[in-house]
C-alpha positions in Angstrom: 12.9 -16.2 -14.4 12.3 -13.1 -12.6 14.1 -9.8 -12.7 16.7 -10.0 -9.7 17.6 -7.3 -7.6 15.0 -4.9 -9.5 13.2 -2.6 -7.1 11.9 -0.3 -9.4 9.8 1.6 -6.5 10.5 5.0 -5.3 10.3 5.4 -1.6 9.2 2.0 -1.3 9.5 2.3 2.6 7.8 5.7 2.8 10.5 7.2 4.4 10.6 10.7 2.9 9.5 13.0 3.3 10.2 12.8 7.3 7.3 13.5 9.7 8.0 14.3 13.4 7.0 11.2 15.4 3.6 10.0 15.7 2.0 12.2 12.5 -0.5 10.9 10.6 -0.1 13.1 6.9 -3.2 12.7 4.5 -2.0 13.4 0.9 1.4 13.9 1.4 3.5 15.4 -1.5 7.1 14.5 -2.7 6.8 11.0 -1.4 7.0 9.3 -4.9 3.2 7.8 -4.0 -0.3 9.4 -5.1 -2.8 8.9 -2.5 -6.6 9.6 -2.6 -8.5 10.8 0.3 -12.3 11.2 0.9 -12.3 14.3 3.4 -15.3 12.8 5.4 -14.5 9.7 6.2 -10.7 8.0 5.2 -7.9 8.8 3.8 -4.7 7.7 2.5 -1.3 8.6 3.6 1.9 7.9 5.4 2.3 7.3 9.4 4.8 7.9 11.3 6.4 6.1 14.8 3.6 5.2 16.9 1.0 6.9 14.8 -1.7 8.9 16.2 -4.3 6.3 17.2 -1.7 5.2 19.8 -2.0 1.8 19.5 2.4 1.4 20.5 1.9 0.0 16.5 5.4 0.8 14.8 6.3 0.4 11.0 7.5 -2.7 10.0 11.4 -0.7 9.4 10.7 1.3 12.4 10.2 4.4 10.6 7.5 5.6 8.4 4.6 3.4 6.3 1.6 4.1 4.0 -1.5 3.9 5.7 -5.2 3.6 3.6 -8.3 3.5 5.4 -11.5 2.3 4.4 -14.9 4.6 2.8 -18.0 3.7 1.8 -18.4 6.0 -1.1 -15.2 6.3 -2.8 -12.4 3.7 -2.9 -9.0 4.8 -1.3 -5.6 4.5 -3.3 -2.0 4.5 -2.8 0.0 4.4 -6.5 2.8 5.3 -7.6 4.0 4.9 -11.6 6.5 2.7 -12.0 9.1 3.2 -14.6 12.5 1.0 -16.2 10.6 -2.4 -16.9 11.7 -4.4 -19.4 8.8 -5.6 -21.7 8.4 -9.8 -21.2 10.5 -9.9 -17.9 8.6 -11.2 -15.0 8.7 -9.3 -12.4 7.1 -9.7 -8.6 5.6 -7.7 -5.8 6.6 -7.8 -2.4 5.8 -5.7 1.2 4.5 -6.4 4.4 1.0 -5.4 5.9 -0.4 -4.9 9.3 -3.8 -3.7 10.3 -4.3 -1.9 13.3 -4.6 -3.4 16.3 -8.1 -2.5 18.9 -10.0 -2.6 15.3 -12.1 -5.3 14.7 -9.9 -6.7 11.3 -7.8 -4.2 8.7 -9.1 -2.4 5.5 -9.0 -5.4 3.0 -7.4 -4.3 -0.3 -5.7 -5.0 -3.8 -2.5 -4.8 -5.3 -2.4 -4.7 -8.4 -0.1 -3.6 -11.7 -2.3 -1.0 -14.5 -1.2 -0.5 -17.9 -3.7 1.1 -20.0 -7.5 -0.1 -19.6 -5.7 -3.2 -18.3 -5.3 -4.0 -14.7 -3.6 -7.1 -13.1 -4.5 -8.2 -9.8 -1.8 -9.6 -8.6 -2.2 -10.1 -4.8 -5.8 -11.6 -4.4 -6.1 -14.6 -1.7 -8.6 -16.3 -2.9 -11.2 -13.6 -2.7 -9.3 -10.6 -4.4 -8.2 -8.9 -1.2 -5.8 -8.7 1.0 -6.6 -9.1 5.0 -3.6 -8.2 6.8 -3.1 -9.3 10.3 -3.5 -6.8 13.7 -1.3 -9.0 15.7 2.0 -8.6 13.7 3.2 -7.2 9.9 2.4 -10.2 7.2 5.2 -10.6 4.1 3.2 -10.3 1.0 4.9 -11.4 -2.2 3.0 -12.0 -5.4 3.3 -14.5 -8.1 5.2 -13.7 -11.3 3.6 -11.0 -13.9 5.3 -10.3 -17.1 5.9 -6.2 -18.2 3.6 -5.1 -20.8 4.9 -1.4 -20.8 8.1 0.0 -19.8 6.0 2.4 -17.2 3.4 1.0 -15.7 1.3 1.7 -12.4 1.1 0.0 -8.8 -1.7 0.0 -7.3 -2.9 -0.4 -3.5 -6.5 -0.1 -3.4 -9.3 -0.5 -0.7 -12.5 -2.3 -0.9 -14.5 0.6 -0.1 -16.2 -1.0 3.0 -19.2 1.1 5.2 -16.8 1.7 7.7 -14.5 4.5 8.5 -12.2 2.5 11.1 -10.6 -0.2 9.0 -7.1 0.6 8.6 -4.0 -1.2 7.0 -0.3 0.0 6.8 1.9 -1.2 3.9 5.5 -1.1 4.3 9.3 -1.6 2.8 7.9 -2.5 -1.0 
């Protein structure tokens, strides 16, 4: 059985800390998240209201979300260590994903759980990545994993495609 009722993730909805409306924040600090961010060409971050390509696109919750956008030299990251599992309890990942809407598809990425040198892909649709939708938010829920560690990492991590205008928002995990 899985662990019920066990949100373990801080700031799961990326609510804090607030941004006036449509920001776009690259590297924000005191979320709870790490994000990376390749200064030429994407980033990783949190979005707020409309967001700042205007596309009238709101967080799934209405407020804020993490956004990652794709790179074609360094892959793009959203983690956040994880801490109170209980060693052998299955556990299972859950949030919703849009990609932009106006670009051609969203930035295709993992999810995945790291402990160690070891790292479990647990979302992976056939082709190990995750294409979310620019028509609506998509509900993403993976399939069991056992806790190896009593900390261990999650991990949202893009393809690293050779385009700069692939975009995804992840939201309420």
């Amino acid at each position: 059985p899985c662990a019920v009722n066990a949100n373990l993730v801080i700031n799961g909805g990326f609510e804090l800390p607030r941004y006036t409306a449509n920001s776009h924040n690259l590297l924000p600090q005191g979320a709870g998240w790490a994000f990376t961010w390749n200064t030429s060409t994407a980033c990783a971050g949190i979005d707020y209201g409309n967001s700042i390509y205007g596309t009238g696109q709101l967080a799934y919750d209405g407020n804020e979300r993490g956004t990652i956008q794709s790179d074609n030299s360094q892959v793009q990251h959203i983690s956040q260590a994880v801490s109170g599992f209980v060693v052998g309890q299955s556990y299972q990942l859950s949030f919703w994903a849009q990609g932009i809407n106006g670009y051609t598809y969203g930035n295709p990425f993992h999810a995945s759980i790291i402990y160690g040198a070891s790292t479990n892909v647990l979302l992976c649709n056939g082709t190990n990545t995750i294409v979310p939708s620019s028509n609506n938010y998509v509900f993403y829920t993976s399939a069991p994993f056992q806790a190896s560690n009593t900390v261990m990492t999650l991990d949202f991590a893009d393809n690293g495609l050779s385009v700069g205008t692939y975009v995804s928002w992840i939201d309420d995990v």
